[in-house]
SELUMLUM-790643 format. One line per field, with one value per residue: residue number from 1; residue in one letter; x, y, z of N, C-alpha, C, O in turn. Coordinates in steps of 0.001 Angstrom, whole numbers, padded with zeros to 6 digits, m for minus. Example, Ala and Ser with C-alpha at 12.3 -4.5 7.8 and 13.67 -1.06 7.14 Angstrom:
<nodes>
seq	[1 2];
type	[A S];
n_px	[013190 012850];
n_py	[m005690 m002250];
n_pz	[007800 007080];
ca_px	[012300 013670];
ca_py	[m004500 m001060];
ca_pz	[007800 007140];
c_px	[013200 012900];
c_py	[m003300 000030];
c_pz	[007800 007870];
o_px	[014236 013409];
o_py	[m003319 001138];
o_pz	[008465 008039];
</nodes>
This chain:
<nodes>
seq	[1 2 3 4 5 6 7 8 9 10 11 12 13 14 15 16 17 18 19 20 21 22 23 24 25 26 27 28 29 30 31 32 33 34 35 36 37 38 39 40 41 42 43 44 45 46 47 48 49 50 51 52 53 54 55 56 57 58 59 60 61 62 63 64 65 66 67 68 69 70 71 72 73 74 75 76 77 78 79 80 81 82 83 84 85 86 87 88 89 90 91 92 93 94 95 96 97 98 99 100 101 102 103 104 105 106 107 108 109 110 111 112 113 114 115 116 117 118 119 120 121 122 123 124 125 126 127 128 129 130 131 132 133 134 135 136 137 138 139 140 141 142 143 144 145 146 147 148 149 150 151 152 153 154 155 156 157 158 159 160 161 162];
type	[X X X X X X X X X X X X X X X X X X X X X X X X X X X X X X X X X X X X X X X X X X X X X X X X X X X X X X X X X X X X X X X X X X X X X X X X X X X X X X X X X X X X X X X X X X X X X X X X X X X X X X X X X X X X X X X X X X X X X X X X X X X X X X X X X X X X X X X X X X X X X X X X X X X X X X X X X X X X X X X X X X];
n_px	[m169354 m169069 m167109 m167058 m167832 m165517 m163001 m160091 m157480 m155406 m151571 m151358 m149661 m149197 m147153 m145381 m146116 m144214 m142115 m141902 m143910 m146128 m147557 m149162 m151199 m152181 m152926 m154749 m156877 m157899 m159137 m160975 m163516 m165654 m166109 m166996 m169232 m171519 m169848 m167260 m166024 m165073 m162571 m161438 m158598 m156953 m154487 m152130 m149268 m145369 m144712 m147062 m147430 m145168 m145883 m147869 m149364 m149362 m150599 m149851 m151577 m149979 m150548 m149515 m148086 m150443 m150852 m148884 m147080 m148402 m150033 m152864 m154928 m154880 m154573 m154909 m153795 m154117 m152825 m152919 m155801 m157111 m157620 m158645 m158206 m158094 m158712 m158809 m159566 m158678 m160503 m160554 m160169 m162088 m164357 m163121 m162281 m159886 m160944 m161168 m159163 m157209 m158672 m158777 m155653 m155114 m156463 m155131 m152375 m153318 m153452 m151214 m149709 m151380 m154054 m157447 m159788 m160542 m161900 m163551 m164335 m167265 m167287 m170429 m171346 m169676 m170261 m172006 m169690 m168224 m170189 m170390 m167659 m166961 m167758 m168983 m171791 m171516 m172278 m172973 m171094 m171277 m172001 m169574 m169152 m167547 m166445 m167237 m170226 m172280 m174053 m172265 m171627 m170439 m168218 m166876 m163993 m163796 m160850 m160013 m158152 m155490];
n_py	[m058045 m061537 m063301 m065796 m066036 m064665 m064212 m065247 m062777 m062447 m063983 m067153 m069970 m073331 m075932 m078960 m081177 m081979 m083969 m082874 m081332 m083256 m083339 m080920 m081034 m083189 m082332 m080196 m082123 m083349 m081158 m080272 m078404 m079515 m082181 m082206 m083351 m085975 m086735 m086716 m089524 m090355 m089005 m089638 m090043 m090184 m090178 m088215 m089075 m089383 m091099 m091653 m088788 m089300 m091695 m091167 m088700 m085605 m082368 m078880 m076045 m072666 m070048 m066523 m063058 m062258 m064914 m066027 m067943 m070071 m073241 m073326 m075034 m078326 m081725 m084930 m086916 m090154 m092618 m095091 m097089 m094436 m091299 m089164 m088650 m086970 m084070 m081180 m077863 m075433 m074413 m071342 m069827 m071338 m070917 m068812 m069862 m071299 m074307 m074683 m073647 m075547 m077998 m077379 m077949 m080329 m081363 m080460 m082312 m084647 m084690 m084481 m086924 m088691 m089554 m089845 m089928 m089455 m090126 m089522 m090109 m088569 m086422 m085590 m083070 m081518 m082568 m080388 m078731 m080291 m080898 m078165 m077932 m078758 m082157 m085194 m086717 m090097 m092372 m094275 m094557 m097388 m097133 m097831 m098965 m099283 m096120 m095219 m094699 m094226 m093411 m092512 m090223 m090458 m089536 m088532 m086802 m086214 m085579 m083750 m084519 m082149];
n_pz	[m016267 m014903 m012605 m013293 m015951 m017335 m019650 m020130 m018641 m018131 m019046 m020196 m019936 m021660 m020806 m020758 m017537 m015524 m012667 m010278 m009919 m009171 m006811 m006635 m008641 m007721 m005027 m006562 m007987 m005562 m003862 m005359 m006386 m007198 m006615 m004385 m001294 m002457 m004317 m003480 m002517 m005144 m005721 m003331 m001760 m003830 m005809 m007992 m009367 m009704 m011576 m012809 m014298 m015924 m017488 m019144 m021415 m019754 m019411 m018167 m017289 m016647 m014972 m015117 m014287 m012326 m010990 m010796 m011235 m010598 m010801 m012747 m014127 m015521 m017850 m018582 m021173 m022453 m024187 m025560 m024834 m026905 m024598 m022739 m019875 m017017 m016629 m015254 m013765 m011663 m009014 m008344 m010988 m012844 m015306 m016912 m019591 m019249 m019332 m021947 m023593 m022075 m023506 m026519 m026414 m025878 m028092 m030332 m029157 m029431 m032055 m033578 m032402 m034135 m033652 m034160 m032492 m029338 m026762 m023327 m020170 m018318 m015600 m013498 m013318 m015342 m017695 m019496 m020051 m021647 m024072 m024421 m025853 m028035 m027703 m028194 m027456 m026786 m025260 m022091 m019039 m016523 m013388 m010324 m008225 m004596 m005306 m007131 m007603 m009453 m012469 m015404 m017913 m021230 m023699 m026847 m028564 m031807 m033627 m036050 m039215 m040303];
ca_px	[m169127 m169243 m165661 m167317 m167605 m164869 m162330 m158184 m157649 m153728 m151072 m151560 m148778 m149399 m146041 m145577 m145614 m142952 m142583 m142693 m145644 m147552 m148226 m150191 m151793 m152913 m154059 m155840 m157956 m158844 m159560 m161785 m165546 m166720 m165868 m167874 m170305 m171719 m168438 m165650 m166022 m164378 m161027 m160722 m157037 m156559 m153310 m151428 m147770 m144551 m145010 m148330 m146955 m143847 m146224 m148856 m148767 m149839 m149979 m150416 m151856 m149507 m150522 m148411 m148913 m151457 m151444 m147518 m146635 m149107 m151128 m154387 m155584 m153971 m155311 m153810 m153902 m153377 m152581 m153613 m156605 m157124 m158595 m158772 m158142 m158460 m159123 m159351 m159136 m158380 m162041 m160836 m159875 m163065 m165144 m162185 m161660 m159232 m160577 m161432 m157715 m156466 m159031 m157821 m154268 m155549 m156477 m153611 m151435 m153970 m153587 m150120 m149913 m151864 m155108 m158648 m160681 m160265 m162293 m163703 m165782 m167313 m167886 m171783 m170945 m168581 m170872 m172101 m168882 m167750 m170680 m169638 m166522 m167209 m167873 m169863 m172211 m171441 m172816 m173059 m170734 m172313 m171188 m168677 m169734 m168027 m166163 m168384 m171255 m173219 m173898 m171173 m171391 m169481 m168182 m165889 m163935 m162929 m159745 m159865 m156230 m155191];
ca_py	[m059461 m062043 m063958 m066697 m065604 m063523 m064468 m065192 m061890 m063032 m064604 m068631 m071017 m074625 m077196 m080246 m081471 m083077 m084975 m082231 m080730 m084082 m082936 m079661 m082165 m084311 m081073 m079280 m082572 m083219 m080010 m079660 m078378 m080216 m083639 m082158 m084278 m086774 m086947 m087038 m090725 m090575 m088851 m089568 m090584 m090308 m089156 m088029 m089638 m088924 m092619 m091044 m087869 m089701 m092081 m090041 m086883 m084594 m080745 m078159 m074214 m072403 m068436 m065852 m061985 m062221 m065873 m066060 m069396 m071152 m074189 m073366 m076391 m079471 m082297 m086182 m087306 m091686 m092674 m096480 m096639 m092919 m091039 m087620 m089035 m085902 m082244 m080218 m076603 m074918 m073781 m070165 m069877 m071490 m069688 m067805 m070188 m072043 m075606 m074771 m074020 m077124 m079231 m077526 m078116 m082022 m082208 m080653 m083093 m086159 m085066 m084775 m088493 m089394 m090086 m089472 m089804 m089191 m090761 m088683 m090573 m086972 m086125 m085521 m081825 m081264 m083104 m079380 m078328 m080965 m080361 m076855 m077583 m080000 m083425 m085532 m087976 m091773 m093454 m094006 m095637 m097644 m097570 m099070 m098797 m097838 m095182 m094073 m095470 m092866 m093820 m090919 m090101 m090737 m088188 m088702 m085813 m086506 m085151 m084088 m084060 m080811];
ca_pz	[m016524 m013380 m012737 m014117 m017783 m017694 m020162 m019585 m018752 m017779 m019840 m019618 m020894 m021462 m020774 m020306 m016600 m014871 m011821 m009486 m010303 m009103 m005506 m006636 m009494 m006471 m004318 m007266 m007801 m004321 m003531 m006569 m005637 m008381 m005675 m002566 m001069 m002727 m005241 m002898 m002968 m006687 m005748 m002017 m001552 m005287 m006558 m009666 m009113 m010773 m012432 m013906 m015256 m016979 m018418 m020087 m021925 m018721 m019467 m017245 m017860 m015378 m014604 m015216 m013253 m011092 m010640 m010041 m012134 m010343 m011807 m012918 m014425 m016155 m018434 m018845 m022592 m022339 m026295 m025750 m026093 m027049 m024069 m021915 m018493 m016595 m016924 m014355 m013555 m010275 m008635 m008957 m012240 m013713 m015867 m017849 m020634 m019039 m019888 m023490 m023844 m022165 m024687 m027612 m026666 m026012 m029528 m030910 m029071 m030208 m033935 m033673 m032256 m035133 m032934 m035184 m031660 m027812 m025210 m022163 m019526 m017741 m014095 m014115 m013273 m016243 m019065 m020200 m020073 m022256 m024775 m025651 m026421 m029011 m027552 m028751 m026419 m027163 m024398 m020677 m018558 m015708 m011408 m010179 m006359 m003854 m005641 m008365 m007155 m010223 m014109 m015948 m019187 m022358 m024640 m027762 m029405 m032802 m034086 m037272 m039449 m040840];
c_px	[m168660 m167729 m166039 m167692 m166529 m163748 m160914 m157802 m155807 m153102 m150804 m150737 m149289 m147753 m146360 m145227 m144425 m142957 m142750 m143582 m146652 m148099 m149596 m150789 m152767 m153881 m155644 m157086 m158663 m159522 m160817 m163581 m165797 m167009 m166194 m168723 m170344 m170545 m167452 m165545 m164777 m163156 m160484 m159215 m156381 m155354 m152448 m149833 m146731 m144461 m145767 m147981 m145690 m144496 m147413 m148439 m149851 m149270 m150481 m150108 m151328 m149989 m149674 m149136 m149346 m151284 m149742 m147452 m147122 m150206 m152361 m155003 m154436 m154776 m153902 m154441 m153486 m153639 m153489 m154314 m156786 m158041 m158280 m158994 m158865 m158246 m159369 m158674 m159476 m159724 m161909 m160641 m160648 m163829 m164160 m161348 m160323 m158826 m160580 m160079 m156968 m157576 m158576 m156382 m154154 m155578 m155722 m152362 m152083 m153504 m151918 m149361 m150916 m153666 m156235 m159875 m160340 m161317 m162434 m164901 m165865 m167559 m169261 m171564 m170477 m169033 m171355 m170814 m168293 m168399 m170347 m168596 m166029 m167469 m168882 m170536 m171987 m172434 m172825 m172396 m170993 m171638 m170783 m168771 m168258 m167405 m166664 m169421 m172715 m172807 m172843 m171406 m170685 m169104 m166587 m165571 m163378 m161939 m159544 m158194 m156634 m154592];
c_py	[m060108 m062635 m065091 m066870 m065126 m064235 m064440 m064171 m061724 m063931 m066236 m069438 m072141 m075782 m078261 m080549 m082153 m083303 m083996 m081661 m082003 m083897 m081512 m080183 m082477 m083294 m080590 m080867 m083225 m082635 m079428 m079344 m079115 m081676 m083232 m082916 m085452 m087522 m086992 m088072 m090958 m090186 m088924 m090447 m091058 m089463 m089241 m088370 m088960 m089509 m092373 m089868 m088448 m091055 m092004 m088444 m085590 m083468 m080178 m076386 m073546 m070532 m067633 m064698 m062395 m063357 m066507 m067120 m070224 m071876 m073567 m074837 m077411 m080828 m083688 m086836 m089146 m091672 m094159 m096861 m094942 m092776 m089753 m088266 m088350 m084514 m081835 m078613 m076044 m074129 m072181 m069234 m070469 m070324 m068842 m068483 m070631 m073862 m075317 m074437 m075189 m078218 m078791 m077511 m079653 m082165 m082037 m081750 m084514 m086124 m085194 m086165 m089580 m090227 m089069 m089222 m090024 m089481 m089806 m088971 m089102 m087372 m085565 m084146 m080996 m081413 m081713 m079158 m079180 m080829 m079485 m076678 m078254 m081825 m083634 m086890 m089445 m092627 m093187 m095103 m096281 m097676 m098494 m098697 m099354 m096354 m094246 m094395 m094649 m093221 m092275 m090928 m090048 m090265 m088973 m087466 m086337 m085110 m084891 m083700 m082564 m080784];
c_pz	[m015221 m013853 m013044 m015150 m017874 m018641 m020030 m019868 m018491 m018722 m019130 m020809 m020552 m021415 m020319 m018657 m016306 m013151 m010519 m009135 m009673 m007618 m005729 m007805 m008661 m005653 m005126 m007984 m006608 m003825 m004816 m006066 m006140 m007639 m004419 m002653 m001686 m003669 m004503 m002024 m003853 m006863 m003980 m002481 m003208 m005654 m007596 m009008 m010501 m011854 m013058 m014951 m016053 m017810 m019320 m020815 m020765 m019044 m018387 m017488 m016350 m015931 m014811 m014270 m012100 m010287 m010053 m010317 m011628 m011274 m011688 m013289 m015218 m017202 m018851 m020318 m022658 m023863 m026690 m025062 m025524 m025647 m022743 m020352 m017126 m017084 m015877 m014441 m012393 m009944 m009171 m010124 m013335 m014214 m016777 m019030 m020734 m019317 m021153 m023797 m023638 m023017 m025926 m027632 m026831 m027544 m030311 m030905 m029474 m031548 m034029 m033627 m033331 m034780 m033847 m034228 m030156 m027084 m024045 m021311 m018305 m016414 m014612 m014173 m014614 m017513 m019440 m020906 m021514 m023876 m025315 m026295 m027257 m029039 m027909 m027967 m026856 m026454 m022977 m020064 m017189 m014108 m011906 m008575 m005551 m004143 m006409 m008721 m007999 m011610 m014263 m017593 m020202 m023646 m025799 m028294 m030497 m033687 m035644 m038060 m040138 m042290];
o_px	[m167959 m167238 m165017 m167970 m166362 m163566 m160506 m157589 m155208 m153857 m150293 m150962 m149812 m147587 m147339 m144091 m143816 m143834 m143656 m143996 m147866 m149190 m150621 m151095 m153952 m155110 m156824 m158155 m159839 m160521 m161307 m164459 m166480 m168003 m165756 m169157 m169329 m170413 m166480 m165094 m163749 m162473 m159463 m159010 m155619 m155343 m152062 m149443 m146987 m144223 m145567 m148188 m145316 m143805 m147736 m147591 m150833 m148061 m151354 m149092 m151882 m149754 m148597 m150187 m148743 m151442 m149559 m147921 m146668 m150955 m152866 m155516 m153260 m155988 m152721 m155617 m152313 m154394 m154310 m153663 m156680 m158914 m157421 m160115 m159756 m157502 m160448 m157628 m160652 m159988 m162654 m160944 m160291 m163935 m164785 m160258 m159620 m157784 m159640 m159707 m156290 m157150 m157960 m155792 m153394 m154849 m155363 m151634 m151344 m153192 m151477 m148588 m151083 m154244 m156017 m160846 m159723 m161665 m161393 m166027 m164919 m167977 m169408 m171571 m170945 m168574 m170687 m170717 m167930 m167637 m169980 m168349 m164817 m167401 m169768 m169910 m172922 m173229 m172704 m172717 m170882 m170673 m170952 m168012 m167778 m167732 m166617 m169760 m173819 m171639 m172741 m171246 m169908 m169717 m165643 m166542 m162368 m162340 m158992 m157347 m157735 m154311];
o_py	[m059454 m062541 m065771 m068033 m065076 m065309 m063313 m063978 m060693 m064709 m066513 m069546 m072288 m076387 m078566 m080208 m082881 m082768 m084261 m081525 m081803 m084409 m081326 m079098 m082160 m083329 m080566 m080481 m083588 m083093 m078306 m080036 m079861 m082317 m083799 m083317 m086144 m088745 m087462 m087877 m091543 m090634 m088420 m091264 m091963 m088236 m090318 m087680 m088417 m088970 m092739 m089948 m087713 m091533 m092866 m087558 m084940 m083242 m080689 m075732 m073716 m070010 m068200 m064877 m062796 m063237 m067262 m067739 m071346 m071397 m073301 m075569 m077094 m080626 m083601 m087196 m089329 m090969 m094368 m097261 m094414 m093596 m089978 m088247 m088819 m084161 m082230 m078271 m076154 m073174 m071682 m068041 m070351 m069184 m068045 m068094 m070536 m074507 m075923 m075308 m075790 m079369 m079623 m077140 m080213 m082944 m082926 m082083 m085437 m087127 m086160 m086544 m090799 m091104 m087898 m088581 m091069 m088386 m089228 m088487 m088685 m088488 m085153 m083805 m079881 m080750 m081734 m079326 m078457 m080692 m079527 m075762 m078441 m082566 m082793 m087947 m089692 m093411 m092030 m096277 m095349 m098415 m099329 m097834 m100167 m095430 m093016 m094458 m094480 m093338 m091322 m091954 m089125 m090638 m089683 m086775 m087008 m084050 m085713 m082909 m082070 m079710];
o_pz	[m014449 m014978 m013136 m015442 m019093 m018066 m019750 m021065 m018796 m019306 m018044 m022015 m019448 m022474 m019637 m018328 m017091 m012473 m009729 m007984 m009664 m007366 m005074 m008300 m008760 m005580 m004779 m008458 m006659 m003270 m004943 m005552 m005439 m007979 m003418 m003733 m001605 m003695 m005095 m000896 m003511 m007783 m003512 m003379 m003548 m005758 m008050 m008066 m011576 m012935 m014216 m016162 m016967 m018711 m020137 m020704 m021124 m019079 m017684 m017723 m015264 m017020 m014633 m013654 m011104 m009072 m009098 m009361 m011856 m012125 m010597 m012443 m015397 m017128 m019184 m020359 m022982 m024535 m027584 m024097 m024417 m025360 m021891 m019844 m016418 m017999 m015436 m014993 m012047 m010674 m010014 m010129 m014507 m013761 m017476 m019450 m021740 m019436 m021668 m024583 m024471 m023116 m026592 m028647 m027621 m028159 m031083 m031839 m029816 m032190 m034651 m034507 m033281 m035421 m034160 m034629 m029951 m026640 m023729 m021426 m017636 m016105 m015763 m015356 m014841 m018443 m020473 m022122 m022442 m024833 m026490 m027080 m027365 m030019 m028057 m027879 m027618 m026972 m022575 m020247 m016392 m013907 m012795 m008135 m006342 m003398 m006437 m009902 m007483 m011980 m013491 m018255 m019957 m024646 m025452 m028604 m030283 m034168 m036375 m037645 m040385 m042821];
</nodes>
């Protein structure tokens, strides 16, 4: 099995961020492959602040073992209007069922908030990704030049209650 199937083969907690965490936030989406070339436009000089993590519900899947309590990935939950901000997961730590944990912890914390549907405009890259893990296509949302100067696609998850 390649390290890009391989499954969380390490123990991965999810907490809630807090304000120090927003520098390796800021790193792990700059640094993201998924924003080479033609995409690193869309997060040049983009950063996750402490002001951002204290006013969203920002989690973050920290490593244990191997990975030595470092962030793997993270995901920002905004309530009004419902919607999956970001997601990301650390380049080398893709592939091991890292986001599909931070989206079903997203919808846990949507249903809990009483939210029936979540919002997720995709990186073009990511729209599979988003597919398998239950989204559902809505629509397409259109450039906005010069940052995201590329139609993106428009995914809804709905939340169902328990």
């Amino acid at each position: 099995m390649s390290s890009r199937t391989s499954p969380i083969s390490q123990p991965v907690t999810i907490r809630r961020a807090v304000a120090r965490d927003a520098k390796r936030l800021t790193r792990l989406v700059r640094g993201s492959r998924a924003y080479e070339g033609k995409y690193a436009a869309a997060v040049e000089g983009y950063r996750v602040g402490p002001d951002y993590i204290e006013a969203h519900r920002v989690f973050v899947a920290v490593g244990t073992d191997e990975y030595g309590g470092r962030v793997l990935g993270f995901y920002s939950l905004v309530l009004a209007p419902p919607e999956l901000d970001l997601l990301f997961v650390a380049d080398e730590a893709q592939g091991r069922g890292i986001g599909r944990l931070l989206v079903a912890h997203m919808q846990s914390e949507a249903r809990a908030a009483g939210l029936d549907r979540v919002k997720v405009v995709s990186h073009l890259p990511a729209k599979d990704f988003y597919h398998r893990v239950g989204a559902l296509r809505t629509g397409t949302v259109l450039a906005y030049p010069p940052a995201v100067p590329w139609d993106r696609p428009e995914f809804e998850f709905r939340i169902p209650s328990v």
